[in-house]
C-alpha positions in Angstrom: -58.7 73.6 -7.0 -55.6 71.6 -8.0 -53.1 74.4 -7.9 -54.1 75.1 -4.3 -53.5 71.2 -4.2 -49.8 71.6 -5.7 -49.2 74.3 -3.8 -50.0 72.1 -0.8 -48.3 69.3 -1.9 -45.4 71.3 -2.5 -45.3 73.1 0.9 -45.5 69.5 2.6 -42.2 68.7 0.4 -40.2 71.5 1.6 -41.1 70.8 5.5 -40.0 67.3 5.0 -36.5 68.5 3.0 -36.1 70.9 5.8 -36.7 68.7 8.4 -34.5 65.7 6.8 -31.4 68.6 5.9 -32.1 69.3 10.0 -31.6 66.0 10.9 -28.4 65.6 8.6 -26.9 68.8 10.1 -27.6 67.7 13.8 -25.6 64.4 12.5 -22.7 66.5 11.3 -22.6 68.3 14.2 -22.2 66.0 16.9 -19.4 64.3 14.3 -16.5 66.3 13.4 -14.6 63.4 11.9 -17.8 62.4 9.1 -18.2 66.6 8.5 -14.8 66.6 7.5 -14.8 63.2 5.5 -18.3 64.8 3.9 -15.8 68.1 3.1 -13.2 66.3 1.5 -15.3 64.2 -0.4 -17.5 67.2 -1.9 -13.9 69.0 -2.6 -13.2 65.7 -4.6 -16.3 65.7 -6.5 -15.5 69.6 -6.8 -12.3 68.8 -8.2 -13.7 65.7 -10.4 -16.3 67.8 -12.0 -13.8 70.5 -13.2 -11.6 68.0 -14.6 -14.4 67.0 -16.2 -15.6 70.5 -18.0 -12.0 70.6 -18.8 -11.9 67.6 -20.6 -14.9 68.5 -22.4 -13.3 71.6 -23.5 -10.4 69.8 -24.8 -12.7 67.5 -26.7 -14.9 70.4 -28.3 -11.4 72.0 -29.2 -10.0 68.7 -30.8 -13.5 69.0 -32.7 -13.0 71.9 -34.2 -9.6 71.4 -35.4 -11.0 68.6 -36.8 -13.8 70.6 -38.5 -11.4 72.8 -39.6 -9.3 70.4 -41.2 -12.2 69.0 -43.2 -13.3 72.2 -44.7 -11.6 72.6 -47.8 -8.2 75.5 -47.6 -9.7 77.7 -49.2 -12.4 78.4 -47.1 -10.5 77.4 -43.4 -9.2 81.2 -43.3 -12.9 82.3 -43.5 -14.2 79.6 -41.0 -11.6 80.2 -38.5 -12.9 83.6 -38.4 -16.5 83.1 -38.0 -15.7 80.3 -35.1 -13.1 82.9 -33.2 -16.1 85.2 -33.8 -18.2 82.8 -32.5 -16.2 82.2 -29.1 -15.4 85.6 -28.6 -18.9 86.5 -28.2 -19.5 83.5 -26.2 -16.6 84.3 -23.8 -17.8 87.7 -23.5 -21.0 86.8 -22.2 -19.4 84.5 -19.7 -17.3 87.1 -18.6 -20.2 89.6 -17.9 -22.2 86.6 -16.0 -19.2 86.6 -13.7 
């Protein structure tokens, strides 16, 4: 009974998203200068959020620099191994989702 209830409940919430995301287009439509302020402002966020990932990166590579500098040198040839090991593999698999 209350997975036919979900389901219901569910199906209610996509007509009403569909119906809103209709009204928004019909909006966008009949306005050509808010469709292209809307554009520019996604391709800001676009923009914003791959500075962001970037930055990220830099910080995780700062990190492990770090990391590496607190192992003791004896053991940073070994580490530095494992971790390009480590990232290989990882970019690998990000290639292969591509």
């Amino acid at each position: 009974m209350l997975q036919s209830e979900t389901l219901i409940v569910e199906a209610v919430q996509d007509l009403v998203r569909d119906e809103v995301k209709k009204h928004i287009r019909q909006k966008l439509e009949s306005d050509p200068e808010l469709r292209e302020e809307l554009k520019r402002a996604v391709e800001s966020l676009i923009d914003a959020k791959a500075r962001e990932a970037y930055a990220l990166l830099k910080i995780g590579k700062c990190g492990a620099k770090l990391g590496i500098a607190l192992v003791p040198e004896n053991m940073r040839k070994e580490i530095g191994h494992e971790l390009a090991s480590i990232f290989e593999k990882e970019v690998s698999k990000m290639l292969e989702q591509s």
